[in-house]
N, C-alpha and C positions, 0 to 999 in steps of 0.2 A: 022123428022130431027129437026122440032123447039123443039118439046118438048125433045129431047135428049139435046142438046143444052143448053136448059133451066135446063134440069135436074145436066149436067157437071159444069154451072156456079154455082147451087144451093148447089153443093158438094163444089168446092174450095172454095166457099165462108164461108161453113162452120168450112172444115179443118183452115182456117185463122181466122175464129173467136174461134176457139178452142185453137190455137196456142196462140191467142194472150189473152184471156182466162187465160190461162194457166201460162204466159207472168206477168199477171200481180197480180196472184198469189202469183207468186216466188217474185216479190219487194214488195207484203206487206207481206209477212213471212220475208224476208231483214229487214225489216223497222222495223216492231215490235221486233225482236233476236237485232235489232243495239240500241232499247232502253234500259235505265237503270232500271232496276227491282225497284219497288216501295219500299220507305222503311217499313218494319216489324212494326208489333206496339210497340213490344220490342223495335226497334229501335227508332221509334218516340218518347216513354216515356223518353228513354237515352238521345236524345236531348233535348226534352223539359227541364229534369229537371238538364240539364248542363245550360243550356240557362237560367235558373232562378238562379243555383247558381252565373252564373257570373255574371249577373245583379243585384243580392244583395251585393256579393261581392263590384261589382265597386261602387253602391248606400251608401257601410257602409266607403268604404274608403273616399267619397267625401265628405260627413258627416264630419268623423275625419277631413278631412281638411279642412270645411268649420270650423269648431265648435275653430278650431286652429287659421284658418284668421279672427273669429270673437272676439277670446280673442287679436291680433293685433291690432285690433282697438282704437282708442282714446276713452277715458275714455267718452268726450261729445257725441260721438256717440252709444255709445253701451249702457250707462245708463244716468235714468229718476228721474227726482226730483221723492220725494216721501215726502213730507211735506217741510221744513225750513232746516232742517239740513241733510236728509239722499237721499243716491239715490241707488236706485236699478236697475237690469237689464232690460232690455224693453223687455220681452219675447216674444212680439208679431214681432219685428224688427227683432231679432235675428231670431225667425223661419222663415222669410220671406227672410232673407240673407240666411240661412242655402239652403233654395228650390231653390230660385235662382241659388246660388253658383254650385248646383247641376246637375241642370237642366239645365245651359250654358256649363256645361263641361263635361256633361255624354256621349253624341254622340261619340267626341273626345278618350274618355276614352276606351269605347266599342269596338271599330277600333283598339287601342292600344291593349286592351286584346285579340282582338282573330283574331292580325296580320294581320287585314284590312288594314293598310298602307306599299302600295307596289308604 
């Protein structure tokens, strides 16, 4: 009788680990069907090289407008004695305005192109 007994809990206990088994089978086949398929490589190349033209893009337009806000500039700021009588551009200032100018407003920019500001 005991070991019958023993034998009957040995079964359901089975079928229940079977079931459940089974149970939890079917939520990761869910889980994994409810994910989104990996992008292609074709497809990563597409991004990436969208993602670099609009970042040249935004980088040549910032440029043009730095290179415009630095011809704005007052004459003492933007050029350098160069003996007694002449002055020339301060190349090194200028490229340093030019980065700057860029580099404080390219975030901004980037958000603007590709309708990040919601």
């Amino acid at each position: 009788m005991k070991k019958q007994i023993t034998e009957e809990v040995k079964e359901t206990f089975e079928e229940m680990a079977t079931a459940k088994v089974e149970e939890l089978k079917s939520q990761y086949e869910q889980s994994l069907n409810g994910l989104p398929k990996p992008p292609s490589i074709e497809e990563r190349k597409n991004q990436s090289f969208h993602a670099m033209v609009i970042q040249r893009k935004i980088e040549s337009s910032l440029e043009e407008e730095a290179n415009q806000a630095w011809s704005n500039l007052p004459e003492d700021q933007r050029l350098k004695r160069v003996g007694f009588f002449r002055k020339d551009i301060d190349l090194e200032k200028k490229d340093q305005f030019v980065r700057t100018y860029i580099n404080e407003r390219f975030v901004e920019r980037l958000k603007t192109e590709m309708e990040l500001d919601k």
